[in-house]
Residue frames as qw, qx, qy, qz and C-alpha x, y, z in Angstrom:
[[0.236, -0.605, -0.191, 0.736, 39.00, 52.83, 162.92],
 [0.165, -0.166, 0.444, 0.865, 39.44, 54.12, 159.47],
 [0.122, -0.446, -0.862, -0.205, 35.64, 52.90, 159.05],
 [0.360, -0.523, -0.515, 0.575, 34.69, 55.20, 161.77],
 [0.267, -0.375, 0.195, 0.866, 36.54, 58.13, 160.70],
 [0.029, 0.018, 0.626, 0.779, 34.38, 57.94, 157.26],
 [0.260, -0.564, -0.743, -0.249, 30.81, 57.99, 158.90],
 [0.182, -0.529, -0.383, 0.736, 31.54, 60.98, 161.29],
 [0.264, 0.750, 0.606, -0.034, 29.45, 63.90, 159.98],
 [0.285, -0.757, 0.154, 0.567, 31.85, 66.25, 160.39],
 [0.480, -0.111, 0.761, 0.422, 33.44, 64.35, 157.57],
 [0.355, 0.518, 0.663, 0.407, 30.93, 64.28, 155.00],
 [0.122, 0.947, 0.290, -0.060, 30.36, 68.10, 155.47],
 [0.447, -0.529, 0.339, 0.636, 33.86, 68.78, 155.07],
 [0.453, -0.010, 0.742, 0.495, 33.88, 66.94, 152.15],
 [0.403, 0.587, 0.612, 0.345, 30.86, 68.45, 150.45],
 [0.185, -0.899, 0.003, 0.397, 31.91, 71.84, 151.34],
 [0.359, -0.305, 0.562, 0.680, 34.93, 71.18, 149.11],
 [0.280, 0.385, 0.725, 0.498, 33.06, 69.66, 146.39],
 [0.037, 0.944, 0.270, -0.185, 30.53, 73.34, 146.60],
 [0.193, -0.778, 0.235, 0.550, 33.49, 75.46, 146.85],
 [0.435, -0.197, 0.687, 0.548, 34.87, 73.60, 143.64],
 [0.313, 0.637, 0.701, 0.068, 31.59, 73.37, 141.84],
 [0.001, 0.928, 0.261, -0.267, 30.94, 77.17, 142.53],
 [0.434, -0.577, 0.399, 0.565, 34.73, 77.87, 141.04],
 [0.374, 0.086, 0.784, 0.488, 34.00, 76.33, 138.14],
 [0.062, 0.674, 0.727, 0.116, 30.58, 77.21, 137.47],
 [0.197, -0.967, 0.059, -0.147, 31.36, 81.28, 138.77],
 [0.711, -0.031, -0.134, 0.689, 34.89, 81.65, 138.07],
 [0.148, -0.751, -0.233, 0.600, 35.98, 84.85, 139.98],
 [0.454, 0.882, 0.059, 0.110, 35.58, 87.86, 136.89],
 [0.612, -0.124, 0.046, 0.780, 39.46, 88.86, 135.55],
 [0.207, -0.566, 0.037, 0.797, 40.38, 92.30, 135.66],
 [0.513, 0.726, 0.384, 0.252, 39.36, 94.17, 132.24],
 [0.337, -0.413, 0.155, 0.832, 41.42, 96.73, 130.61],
 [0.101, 0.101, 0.737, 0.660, 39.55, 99.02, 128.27],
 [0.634, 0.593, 0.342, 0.358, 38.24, 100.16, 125.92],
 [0.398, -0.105, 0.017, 0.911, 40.30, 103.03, 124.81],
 [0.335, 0.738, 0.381, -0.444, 38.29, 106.06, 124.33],
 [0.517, 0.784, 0.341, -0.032, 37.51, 107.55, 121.20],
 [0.078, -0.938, 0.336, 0.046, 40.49, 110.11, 121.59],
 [0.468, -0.494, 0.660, 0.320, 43.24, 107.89, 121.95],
 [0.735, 0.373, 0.554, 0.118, 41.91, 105.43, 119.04],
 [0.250, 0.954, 0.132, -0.100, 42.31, 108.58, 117.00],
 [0.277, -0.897, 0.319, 0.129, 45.35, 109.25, 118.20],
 [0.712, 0.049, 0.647, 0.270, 46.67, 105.88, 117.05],
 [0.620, 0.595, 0.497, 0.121, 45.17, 106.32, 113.47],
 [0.310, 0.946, -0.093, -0.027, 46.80, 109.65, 113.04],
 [0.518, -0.661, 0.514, 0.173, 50.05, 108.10, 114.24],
 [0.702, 0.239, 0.670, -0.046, 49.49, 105.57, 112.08],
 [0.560, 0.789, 0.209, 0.145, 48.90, 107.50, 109.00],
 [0.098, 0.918, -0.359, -0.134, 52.22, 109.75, 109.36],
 [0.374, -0.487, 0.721, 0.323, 54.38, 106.89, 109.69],
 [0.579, 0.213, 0.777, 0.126, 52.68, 104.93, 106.47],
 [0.085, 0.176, -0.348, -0.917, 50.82, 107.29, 104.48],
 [0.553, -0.251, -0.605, -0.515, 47.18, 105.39, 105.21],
 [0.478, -0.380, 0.280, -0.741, 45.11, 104.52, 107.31],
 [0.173, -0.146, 0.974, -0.015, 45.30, 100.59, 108.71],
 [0.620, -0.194, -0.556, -0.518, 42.75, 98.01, 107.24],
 [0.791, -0.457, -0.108, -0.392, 40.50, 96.06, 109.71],
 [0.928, -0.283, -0.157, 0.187, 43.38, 93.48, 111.12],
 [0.337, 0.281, -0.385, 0.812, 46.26, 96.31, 111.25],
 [0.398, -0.577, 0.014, -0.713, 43.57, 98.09, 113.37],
 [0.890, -0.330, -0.259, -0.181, 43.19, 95.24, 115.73],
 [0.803, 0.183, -0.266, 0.500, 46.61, 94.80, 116.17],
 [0.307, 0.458, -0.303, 0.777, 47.04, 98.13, 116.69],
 [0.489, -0.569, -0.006, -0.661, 44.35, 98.53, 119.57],
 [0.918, -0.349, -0.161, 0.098, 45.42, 95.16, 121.28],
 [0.569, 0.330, -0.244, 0.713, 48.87, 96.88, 121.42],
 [0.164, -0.585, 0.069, -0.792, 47.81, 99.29, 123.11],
 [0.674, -0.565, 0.085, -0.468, 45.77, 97.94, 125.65],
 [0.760, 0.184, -0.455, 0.426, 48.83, 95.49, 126.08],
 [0.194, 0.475, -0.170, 0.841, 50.51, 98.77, 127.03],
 [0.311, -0.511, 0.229, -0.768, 47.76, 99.99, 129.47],
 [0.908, -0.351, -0.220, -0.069, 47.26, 96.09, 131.46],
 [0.744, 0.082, -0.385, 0.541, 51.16, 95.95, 131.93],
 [0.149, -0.634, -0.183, -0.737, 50.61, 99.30, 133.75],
 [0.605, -0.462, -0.084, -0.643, 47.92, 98.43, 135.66],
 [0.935, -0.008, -0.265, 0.237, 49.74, 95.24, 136.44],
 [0.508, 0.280, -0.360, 0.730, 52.77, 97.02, 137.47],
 [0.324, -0.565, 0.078, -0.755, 50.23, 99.28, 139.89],
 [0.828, -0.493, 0.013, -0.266, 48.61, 96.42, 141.29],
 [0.836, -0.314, -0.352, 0.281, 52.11, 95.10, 142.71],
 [0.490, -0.839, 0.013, 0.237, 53.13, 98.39, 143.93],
 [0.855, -0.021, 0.048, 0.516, 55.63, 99.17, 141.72],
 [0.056, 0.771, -0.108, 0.625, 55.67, 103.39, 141.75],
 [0.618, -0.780, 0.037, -0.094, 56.01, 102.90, 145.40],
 [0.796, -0.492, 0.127, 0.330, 59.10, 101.47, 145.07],
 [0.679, 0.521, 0.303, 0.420, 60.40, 102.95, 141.60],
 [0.273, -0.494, -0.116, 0.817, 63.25, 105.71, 142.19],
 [0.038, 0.119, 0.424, 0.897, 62.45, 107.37, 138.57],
 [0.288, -0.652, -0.586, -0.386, 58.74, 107.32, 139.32],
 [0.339, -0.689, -0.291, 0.571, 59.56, 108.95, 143.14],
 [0.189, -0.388, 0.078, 0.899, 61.56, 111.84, 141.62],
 [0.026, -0.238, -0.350, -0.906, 59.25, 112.68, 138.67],
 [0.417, -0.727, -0.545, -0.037, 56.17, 112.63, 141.17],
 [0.441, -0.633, -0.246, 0.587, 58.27, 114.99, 143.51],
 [0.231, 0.015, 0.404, 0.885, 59.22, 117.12, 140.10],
 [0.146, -0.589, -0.612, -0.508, 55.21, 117.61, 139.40],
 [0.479, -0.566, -0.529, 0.412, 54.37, 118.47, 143.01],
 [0.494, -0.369, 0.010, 0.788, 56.79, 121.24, 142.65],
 [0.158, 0.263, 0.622, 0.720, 55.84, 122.04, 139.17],
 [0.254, -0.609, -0.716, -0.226, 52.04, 122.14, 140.09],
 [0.138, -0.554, 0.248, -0.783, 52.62, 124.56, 143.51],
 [0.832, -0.308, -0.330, -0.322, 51.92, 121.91, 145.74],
 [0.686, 0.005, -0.388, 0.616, 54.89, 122.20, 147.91],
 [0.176, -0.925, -0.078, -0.328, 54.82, 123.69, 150.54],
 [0.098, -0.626, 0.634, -0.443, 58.06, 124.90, 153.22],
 [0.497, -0.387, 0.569, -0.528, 58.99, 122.71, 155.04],
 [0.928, 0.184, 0.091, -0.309, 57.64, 119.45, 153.30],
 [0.530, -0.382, 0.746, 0.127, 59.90, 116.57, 153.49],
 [0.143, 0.225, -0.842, -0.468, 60.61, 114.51, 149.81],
 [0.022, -0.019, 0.935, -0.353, 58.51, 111.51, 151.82],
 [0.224, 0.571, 0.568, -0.549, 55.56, 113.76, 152.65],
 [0.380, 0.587, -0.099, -0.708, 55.38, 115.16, 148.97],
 [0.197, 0.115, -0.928, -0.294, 55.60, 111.57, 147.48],
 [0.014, 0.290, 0.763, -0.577, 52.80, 110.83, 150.34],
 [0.346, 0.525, 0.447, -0.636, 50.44, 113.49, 149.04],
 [0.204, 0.393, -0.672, -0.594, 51.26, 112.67, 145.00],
 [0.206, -0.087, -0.944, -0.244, 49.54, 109.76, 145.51],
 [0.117, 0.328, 0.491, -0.798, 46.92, 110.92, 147.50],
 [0.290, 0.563, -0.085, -0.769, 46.41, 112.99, 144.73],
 [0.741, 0.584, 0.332, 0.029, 46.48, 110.09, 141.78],
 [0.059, 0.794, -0.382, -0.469, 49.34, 112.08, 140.34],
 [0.252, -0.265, 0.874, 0.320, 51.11, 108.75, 138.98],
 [0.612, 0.374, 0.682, -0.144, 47.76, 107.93, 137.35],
 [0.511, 0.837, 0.170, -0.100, 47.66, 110.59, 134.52],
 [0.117, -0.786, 0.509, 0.330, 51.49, 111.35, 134.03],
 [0.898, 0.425, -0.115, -0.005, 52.72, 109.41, 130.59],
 [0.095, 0.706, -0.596, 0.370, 56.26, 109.70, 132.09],
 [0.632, -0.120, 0.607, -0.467, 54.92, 107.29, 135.35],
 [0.853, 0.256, 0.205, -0.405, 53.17, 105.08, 132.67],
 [0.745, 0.507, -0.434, 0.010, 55.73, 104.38, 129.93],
 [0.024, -0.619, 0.699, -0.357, 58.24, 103.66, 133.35],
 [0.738, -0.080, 0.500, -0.447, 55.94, 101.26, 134.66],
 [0.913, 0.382, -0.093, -0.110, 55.35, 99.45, 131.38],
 [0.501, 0.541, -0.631, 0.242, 59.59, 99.25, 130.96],
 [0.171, -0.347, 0.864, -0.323, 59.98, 97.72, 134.66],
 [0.858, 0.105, 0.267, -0.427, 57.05, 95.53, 133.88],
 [0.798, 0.510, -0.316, -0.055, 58.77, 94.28, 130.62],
 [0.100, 0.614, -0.705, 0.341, 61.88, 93.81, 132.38],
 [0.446, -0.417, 0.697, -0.377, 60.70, 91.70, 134.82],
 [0.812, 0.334, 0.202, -0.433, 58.76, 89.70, 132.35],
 [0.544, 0.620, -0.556, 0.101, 61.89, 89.08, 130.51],
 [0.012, -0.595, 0.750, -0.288, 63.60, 87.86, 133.45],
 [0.595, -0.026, 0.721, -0.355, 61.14, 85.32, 134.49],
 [0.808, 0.508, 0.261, 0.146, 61.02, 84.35, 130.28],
 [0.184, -0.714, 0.429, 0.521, 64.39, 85.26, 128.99],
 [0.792, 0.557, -0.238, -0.070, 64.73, 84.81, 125.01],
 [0.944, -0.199, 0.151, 0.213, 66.68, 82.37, 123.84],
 [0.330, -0.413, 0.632, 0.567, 70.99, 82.58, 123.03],
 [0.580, 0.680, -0.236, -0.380, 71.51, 83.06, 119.37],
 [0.876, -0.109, 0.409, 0.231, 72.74, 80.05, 117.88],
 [0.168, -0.594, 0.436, 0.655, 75.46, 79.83, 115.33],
 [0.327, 0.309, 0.862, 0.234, 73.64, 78.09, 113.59],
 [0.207, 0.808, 0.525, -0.172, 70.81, 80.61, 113.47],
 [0.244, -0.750, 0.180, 0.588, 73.57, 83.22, 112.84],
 [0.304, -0.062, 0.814, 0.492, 74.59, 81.19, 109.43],
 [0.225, 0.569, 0.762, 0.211, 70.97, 80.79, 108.14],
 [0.052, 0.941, 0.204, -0.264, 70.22, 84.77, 108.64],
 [0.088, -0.719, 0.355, 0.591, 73.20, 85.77, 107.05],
 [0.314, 0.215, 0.871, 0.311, 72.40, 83.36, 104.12],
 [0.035, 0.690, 0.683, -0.237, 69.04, 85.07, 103.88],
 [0.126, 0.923, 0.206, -0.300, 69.86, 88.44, 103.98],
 [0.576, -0.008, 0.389, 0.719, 73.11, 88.22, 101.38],
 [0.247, 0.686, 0.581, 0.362, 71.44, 90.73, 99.21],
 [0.231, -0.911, -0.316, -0.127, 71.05, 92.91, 101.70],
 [0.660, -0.644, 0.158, 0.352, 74.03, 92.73, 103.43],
 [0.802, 0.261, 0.161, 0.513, 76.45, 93.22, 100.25],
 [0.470, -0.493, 0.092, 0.726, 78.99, 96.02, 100.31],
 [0.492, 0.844, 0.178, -0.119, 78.08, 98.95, 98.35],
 [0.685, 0.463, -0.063, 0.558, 80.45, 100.54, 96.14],
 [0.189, -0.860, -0.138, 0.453, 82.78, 103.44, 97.06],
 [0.573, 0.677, 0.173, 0.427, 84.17, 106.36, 95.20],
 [0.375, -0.536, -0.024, 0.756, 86.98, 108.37, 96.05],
 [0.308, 0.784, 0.274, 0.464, 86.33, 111.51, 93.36],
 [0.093, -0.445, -0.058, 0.889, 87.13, 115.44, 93.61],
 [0.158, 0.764, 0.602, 0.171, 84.57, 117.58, 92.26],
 [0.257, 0.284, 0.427, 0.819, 84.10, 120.83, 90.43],
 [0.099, 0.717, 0.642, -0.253, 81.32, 123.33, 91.91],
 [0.106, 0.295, 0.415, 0.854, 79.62, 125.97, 89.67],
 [0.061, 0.436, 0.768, -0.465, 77.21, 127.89, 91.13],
 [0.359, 0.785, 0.505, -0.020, 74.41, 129.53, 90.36],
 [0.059, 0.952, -0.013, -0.299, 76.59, 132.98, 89.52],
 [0.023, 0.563, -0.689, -0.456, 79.13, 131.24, 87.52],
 [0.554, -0.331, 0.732, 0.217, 77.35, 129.14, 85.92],
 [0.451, 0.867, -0.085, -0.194, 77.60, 130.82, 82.58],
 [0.054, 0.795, -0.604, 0.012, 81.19, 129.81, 82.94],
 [0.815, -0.239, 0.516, -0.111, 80.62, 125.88, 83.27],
 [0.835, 0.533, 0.110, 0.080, 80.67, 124.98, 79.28],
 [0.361, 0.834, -0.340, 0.242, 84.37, 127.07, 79.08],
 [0.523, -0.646, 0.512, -0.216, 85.40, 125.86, 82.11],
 [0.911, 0.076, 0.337, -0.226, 84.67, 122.10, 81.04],
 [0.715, 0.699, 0.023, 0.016, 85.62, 122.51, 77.23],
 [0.025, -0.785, 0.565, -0.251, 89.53, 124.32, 78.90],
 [0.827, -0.372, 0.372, -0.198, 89.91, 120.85, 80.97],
 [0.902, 0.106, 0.417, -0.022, 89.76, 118.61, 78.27],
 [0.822, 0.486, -0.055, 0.291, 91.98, 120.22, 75.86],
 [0.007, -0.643, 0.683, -0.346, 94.94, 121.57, 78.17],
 [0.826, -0.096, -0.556, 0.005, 94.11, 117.88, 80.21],
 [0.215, -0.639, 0.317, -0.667, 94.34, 119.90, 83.18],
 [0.269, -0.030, -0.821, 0.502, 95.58, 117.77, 86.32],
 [0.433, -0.759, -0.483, 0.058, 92.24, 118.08, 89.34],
 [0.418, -0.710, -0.382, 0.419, 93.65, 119.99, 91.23],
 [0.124, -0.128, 0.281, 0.943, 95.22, 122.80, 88.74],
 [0.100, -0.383, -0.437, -0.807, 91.61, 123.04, 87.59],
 [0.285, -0.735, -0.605, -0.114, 89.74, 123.94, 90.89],
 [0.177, -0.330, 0.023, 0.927, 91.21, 127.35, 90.55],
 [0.230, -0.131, -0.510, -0.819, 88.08, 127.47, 87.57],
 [0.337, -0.520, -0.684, -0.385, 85.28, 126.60, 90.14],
 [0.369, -0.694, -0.065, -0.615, 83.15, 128.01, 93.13],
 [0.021, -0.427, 0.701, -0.570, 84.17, 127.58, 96.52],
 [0.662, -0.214, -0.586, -0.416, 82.26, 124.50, 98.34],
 [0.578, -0.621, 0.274, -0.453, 81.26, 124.48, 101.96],
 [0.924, -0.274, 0.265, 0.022, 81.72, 120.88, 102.50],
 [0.171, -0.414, 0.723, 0.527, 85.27, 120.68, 100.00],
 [0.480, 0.678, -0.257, -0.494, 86.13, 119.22, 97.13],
 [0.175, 0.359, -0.917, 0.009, 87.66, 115.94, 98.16],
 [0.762, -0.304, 0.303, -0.485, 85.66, 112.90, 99.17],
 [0.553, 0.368, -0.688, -0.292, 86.98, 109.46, 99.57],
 [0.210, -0.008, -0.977, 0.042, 85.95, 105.96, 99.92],
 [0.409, 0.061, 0.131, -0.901, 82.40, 107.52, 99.67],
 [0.289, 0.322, 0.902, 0.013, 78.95, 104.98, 99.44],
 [0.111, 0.409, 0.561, 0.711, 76.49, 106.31, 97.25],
 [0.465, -0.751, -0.447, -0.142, 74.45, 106.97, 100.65],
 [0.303, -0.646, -0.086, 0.695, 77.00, 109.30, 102.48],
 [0.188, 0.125, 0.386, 0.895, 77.63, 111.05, 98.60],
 [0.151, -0.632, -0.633, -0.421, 73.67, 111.48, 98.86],
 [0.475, -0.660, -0.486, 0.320, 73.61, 112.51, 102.38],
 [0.288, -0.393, 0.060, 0.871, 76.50, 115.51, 100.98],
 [0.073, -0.054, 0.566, 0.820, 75.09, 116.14, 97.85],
 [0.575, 0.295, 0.503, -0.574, 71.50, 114.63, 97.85],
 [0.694, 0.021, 0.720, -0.012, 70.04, 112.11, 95.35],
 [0.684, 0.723, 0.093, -0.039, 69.74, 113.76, 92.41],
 [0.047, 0.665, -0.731, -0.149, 73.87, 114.16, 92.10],
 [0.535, -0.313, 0.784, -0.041, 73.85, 110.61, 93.27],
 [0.686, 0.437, 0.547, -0.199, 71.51, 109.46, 90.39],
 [0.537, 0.811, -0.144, -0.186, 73.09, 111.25, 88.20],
 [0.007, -0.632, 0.772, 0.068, 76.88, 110.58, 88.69],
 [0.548, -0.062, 0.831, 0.070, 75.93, 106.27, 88.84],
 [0.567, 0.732, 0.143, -0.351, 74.02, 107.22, 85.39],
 [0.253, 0.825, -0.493, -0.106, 77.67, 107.91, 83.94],
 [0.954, -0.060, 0.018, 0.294, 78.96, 104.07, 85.25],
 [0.077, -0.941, 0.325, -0.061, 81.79, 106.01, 86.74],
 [0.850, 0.279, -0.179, 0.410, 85.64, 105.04, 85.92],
 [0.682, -0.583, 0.072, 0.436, 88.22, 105.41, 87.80],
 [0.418, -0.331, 0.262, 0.805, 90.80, 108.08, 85.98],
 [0.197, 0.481, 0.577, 0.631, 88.25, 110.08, 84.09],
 [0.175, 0.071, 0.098, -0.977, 85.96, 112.89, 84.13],
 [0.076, 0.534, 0.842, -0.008, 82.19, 112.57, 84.87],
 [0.066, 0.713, 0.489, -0.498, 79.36, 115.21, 84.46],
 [0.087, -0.257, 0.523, -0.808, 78.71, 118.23, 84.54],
 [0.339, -0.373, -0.859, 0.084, 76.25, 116.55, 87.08],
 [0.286, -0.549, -0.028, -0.785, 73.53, 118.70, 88.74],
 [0.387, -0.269, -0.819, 0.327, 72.64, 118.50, 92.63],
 [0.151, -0.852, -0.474, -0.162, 70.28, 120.17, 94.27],
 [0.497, -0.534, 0.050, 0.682, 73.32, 122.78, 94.97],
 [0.010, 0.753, -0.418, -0.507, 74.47, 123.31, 91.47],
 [0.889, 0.408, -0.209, 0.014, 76.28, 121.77, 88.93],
 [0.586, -0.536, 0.606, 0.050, 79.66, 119.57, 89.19],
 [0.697, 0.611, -0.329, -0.179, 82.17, 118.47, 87.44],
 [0.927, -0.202, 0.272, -0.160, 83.42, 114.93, 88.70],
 [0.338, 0.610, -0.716, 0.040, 87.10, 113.65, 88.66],
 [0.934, -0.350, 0.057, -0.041, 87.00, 109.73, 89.81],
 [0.145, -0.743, 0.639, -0.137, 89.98, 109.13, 91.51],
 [0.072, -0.200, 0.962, -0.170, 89.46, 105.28, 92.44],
 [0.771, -0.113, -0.085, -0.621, 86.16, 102.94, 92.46],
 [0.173, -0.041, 0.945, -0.276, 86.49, 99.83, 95.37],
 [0.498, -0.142, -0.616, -0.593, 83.11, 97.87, 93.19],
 [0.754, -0.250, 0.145, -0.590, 80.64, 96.19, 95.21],
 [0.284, 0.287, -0.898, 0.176, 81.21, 93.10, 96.89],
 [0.741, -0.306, -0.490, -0.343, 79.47, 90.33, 98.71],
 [0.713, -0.657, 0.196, -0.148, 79.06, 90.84, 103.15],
 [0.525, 0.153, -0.779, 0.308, 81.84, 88.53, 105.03],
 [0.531, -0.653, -0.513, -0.169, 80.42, 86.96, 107.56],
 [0.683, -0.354, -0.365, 0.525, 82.47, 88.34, 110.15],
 [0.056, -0.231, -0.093, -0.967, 82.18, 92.14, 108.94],
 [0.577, -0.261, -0.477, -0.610, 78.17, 91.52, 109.31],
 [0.543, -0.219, -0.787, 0.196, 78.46, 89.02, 112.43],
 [0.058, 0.143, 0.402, -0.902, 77.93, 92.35, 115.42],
 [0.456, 0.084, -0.132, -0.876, 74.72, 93.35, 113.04],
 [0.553, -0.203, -0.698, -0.407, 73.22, 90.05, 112.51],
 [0.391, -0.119, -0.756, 0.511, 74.19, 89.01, 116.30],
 [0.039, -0.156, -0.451, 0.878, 72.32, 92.14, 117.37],
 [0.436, 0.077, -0.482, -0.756, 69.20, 91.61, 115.15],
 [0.537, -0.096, -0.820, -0.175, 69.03, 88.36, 115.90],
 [0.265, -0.088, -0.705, 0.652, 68.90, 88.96, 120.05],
 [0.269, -0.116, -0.246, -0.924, 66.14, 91.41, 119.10],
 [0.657, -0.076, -0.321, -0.678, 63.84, 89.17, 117.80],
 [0.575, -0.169, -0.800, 0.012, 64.30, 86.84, 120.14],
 [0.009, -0.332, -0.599, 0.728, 63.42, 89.30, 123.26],
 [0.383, 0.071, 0.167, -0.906, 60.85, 90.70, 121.64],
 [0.592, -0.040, -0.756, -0.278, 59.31, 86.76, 120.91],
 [0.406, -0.300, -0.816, 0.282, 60.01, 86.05, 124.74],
 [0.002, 0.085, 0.259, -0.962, 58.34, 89.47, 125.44],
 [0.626, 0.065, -0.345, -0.696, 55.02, 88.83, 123.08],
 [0.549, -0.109, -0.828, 0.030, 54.80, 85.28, 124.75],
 [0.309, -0.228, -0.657, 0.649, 55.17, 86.43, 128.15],
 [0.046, 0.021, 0.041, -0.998, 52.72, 89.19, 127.56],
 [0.584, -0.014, -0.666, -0.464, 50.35, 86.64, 126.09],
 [0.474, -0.209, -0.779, 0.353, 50.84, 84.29, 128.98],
 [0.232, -0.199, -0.605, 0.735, 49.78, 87.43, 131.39],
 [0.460, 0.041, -0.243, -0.853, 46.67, 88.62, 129.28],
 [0.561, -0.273, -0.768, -0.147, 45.31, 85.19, 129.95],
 [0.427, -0.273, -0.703, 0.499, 44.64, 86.98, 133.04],
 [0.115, 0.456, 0.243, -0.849, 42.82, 89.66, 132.45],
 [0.406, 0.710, 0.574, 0.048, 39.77, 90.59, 129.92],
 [0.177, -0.248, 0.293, 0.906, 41.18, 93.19, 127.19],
 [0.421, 0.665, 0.567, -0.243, 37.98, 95.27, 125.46],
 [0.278, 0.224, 0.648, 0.673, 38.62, 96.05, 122.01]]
């Protein structure tokens, strides 16, 4: 019987029908989707982005990067169109019903439904960068979920806080009280100074000799980066200049205020991280780079589906 079965014509035209259909797959695979090229305008746009946040313009393989980024951006989109996800997306309903309005396209009477209905109609969701950047985030999202980065190990946790010791070390702080002179007394800084040191005037009996100071006159357990942040960098530069001591006088120090005269109260010296001060930051670093690894993978994995034009 089975003999039979293999000499019926039917049979052998089945069979080379497959083999065609397969042939023809191979040989004329069906054309993927293309995304691209950006126009001329955006590219631009990049390059000027580009240049404020650096101060240059990218060489040939930052450029590449930066244009395959993009068009990352504008497949995951298109990707997120073709399964229909503004239809179902509440943030993409309500700013589509927000334009409508916006635009005068509402009219009495016009149900939410029927003014989502004629938004698309209209292509609205196509041009709106609001619509686009929403799409891309529920794209990523889902892309994550079906690749989720891996759990931080503790291991990995150990080797990154190794690494970044340097970085991670505890700056100093300075508890101080300070002297301002401004610009209208300060004719009165040298007497002021010179009176200190030989009556050994106590801090706080001698800021009855300076200018009132918006922010005060006390600061403590200060990093050199919150002193900068009050003062700004030239104090800061100056006052670590002096290798400040605890129970002395520093200065007078200029800041982009004035001038200052600089009682250290205390100095807590620099000190090397513990891991367990440092463990939240490293933990949240580390989770980073591992969604945005299973995010660049999974993007990767879904560009093999489509033709991106540089």
């Amino acid at each position: 019987m089975p003999k039979v079965i293999l000499r019926r014509p039917w049979l052998h035209f089945l069979l080379l029908g497959a083999l065609l259909f397969w042939l023809q797959g191979l040989l004329f695979p069906t054309p993927r989707p293309s995304v691209g090229p950006l126009s001329e305008a955006r590219v631009e746009a990049l390059l000027e982005q580009w240049q404020a946040a650096t101060g240059r313009r990218p060489d040939g393989a930052e450029l590449q990067r930066l244009l395959r980024a993009e068009l990352e951006q504008d497949m995951l989109f298109q990707h997120a169109l073709g399964l229909n996800l503004h239809r179902q997306d509440p943030v993409v309903y309500q700013r589509l019903l927000l334009n409508m309005r916006f635009l005068g396209l509402a009219a009495e009477g016009d149900t939410d439904a029927e003014l989502f209905r004629r938004a698309l109609e209209l292509r609205l969701h196509l041009g709106d960068e609001v619509v686009r950047r929403r799409l891309v985030q529920v794209m990523e999202q889902l892309l994550l979920a079906a690749n989720p980065p891996q759990p931080v190990s503790e291991t990995a946790i150990l080797e990154t806080f190794a690494a970044r010791a340097q970085e991670l070390r505890r700056p100093p702080r300075y508890t101080l009280l300070q002297l301002y002179f401004d610009r209208d007394r300060e004719p009165e800084l040298a007497a002021g100074v010179a009176r200190i040191e030989s009556e050994a005037m106590a801090p706080e009996a001698a800021l009855d000799l300076s200018s009132p100071f918006l922010l005060g006159n006390t600061f403590r357990e200060q990093t050199p980066d919150q002193l900068g942040r009050t003062f700004g960098a030239v104090f800061v530069s100056n006052l670590l200049a002096t290798d400040p001591v605890a129970g002395q006088w520093h200065g007078p120090l200029r800041s982009t205020y004035g001038w200052h005269y600089v009682w250290i109260e205390n100095v807590t010296p620099a000190r090397p991280a513990e891991l367990e001060e440092v463990r939240p930051l490293l933990q949240r670093d580390l989770e980073l780079e591992a969604r945005n690894r299973a995010l660049a993978a999974a993007v990767a994995g879904l560009a093999n589906d489509y033709e991106l034009l540089l």
